[in-house]
N, C-alpha and C positions, 0 to 999 in steps of 0.2 A: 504494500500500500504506500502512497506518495501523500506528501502532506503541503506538496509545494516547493519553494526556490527552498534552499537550505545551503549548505554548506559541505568545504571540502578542506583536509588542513596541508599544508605544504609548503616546506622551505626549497625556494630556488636556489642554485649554487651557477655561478657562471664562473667565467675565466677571471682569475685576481681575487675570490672571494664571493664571501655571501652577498648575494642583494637583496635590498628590504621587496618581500612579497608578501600578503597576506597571509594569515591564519585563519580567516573562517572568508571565504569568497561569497557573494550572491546575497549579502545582507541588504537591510534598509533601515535609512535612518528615522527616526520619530517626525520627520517631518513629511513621510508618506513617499519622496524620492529615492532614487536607487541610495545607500550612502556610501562612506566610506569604507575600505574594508576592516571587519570587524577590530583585527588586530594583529598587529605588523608581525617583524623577527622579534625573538629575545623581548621583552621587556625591559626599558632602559629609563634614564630620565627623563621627566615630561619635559614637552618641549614649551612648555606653558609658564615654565619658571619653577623655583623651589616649590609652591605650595600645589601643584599638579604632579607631585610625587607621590608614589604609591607607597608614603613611612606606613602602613596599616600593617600591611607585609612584605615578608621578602618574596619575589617571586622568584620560584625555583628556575635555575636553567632548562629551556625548552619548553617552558610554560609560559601561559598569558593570562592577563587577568581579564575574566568574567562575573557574572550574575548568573545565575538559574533563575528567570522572569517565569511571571505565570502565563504561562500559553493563550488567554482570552486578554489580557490586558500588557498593553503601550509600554516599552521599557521608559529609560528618563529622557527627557528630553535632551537630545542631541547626541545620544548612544545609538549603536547599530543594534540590531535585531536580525534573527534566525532562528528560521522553526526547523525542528526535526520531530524525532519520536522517544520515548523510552518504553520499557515493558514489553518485548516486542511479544505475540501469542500466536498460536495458531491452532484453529477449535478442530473437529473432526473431520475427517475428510478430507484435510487441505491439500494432502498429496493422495492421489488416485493411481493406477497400473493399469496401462495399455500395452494390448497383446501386442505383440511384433515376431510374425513368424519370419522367421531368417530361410528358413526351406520346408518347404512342401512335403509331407507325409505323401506316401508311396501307394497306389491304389490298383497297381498291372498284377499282383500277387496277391497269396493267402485262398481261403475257403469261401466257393461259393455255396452257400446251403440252400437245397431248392426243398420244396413243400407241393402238396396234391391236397386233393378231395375229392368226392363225389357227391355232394350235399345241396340240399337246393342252394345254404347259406352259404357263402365262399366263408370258408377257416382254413384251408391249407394246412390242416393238422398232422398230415401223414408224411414221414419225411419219404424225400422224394432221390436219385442219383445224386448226392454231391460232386461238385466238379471243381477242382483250381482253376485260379487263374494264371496263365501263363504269358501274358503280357503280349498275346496277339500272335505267338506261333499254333501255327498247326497239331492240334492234339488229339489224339482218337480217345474215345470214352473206354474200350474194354467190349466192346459189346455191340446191342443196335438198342437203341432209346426211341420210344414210342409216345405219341403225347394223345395219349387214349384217356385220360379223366376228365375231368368238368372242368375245374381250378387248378392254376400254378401259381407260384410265388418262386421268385430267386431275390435271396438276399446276396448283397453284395460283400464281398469282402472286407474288415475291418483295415483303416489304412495302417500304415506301418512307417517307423522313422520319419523322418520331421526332424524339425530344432526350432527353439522359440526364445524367445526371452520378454520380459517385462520393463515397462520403459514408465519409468515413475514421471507422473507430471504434478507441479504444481500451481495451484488454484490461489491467487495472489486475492482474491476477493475475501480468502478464509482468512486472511492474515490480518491482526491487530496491533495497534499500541497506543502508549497514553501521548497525546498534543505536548509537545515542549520547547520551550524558546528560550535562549540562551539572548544574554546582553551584554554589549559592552563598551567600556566609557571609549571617547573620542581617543586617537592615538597624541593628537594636540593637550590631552590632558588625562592621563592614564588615573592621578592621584584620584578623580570622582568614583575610585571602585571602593576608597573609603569612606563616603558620603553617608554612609549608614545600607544596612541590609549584610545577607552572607559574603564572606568577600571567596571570591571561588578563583580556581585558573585551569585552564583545556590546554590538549595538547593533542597531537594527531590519533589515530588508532586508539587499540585498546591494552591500557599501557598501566601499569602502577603508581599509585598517586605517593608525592611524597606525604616522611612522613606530620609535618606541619599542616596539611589539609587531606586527610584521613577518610572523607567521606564522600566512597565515588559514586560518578551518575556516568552511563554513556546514555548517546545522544545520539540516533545516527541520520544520515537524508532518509532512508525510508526503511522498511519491516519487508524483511526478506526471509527465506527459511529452506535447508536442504529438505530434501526428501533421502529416505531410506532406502534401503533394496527392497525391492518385490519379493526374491526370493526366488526359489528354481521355476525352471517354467516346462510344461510339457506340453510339446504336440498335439491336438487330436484334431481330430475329424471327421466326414463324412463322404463315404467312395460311392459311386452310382456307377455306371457300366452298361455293355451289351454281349450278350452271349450269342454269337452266329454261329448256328449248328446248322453240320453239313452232310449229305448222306454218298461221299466218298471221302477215305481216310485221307487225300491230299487236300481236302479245303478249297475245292477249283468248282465244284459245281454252286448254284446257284447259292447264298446262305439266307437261311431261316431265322430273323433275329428277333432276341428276346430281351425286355430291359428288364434288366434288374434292378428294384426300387423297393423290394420289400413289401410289394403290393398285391395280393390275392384278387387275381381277377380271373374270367373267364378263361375259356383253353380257346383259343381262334386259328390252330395249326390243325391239319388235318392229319386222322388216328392213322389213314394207312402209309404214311410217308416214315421209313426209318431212317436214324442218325446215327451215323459210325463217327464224326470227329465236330472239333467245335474250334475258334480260336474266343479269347475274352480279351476285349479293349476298356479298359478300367480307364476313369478319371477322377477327379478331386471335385465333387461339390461342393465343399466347404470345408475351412479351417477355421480352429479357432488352440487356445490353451484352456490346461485341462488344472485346475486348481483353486484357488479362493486366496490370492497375492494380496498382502498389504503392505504399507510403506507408511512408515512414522515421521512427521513433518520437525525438525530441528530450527523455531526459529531464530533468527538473526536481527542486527540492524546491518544495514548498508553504509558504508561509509561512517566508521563509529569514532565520536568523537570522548577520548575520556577528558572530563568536570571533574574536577577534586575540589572538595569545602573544608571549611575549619569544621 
């Protein structure tokens, strides 16, 4: 979730030494325009004269002096301003698992199981020749097969091999934190950070506060959050198919085709025609993975800035 301009901390270094660059970018000041930025390198003497010194405290090296303002109200006038977030959360659901099969489960192989009847009601209760699949060569049954019943049914093959995995996505709308605005006095007169209120100092990342101001807040531009592993992933599927049965063992006379779909229908082949060979052309009706994957959401701030207070 984004809360707005905010901020980012960072010392440039060029050729010869450091140059003065901001510590908090994309502030504004109380006066409603873009302002100053919040707060230069290092902390030094204001440039305002003695009484624009910060004697409240010393500020540690690599720190700057700040406010923690309340997020709905004006810092002081003529200090910069910068919202971010603290508490970052994230409720259920925030990361979800989408399948991704990387290869295809295999559907030209494995047992075709066929079924009969003779009942007015189509059941196909009576097992019928089973047949493999052979992946489209020429195979003779053993025998001669006759399609003398009322009902047939051929189930097709269960697929085989596959590879999948689980691809964790996260839902940035599940994401929360609490509104927080950092302040800070003008760099022309740094002393206003002892004007009364916490006297606090920030520094980039998330970082150890010294130990003179003990008590840390981060802060970051927005609530971001890993997602977990899914976890293993399987293959599955669903194979459909055509059985072309043929009544010479070369597979060269006309073929007789049957789908297999699992479905108990009528016998529409005629009883005196026999079948000596068959080839089977198996394909992939659908894929999907086979498990119940979850993935626990880690969240974050973005771009964290550690606040340490007295």
């Amino acid at each position: 979730m984004k809360r707005g301009h905010f901020f980012f901390l960072g010392l440039l270094v060029a050729c010869g030494g450091a140059d003065e660059s901001p510590l908090l970018d994309g502030g504004t000041n109380d006066d409603g325009g873009g302002g100053d930025a919040i707060v230069g390198n290092d902390a030094g003497p204001g440039e305002g004269g003695p009484n624009c010194e910060a004697t409240c405290a010393t500020i540690p090296q690599g720190f700057h002096p700040v406010r923690l303002g309340d997020a709905n109200a004006a810092c002081p006038s003529g200090w910069t301003s910068a919202d971010g977030f603290t508490n970052p959360s994230a409720s259920d659901g925030a990361c979800t698992c989408n399948c991704n099969v990387t290869q295809n489960p295999d559907c030209t192989n494995g047992k075709i199981f066929r079924g009969l009847d003779d009942t007015q009601t189509p059941t196909c209760g009576t097992a019928a020749t089973a047949l493999s699949g052979n992946g489209g060569v020429c195979t003779q049954i053993g025998g001669t097969l006759y399609f003398n019943h009322t009902h047939y049914v051929a189930d097709p093959p269960p697929p085989s091999g596959g590879t999948c995995e689980y691809d964790a996505q996260l839902d940035q709308a599940k994401l929360t934190g609490t509104a927080a605005r950092l302040c800070a006095p003008p760099q022309s007169c740094l002393g206003q950070i002892c004007d009364g209120g916490a006297v606090c100092v920030a520094t980039d990342g998330d970082q150890a506060c010294p130990a003179d101001f003990p008590t840390k807040t981060l802060i970051g531009d927005s609530v971001t959050a890993t997602c977990g592993s899914c976890g293993a992933c399987t293959a599955a599927g669903t194979c459909t198919g055509t059985i072309s049965f043929y009544a010479d063992q070369l597979c060269q006379t006309t073929a007789t085709d049957v789908v297999a779909d699992a479905v108990c229908k009528a016998n529409t082949i005629a009883s005196t025609t026999g079948f000596v060979a068959y080839t089977w052309q198996g394909s992939l009706a659908k894929t999907s993975c086979a498990g119940t994957p979850s993935s626990t959401a880690a969240p974050a701030l973005d771009k964290p800035v550690t606040v340490c207070c007295k």
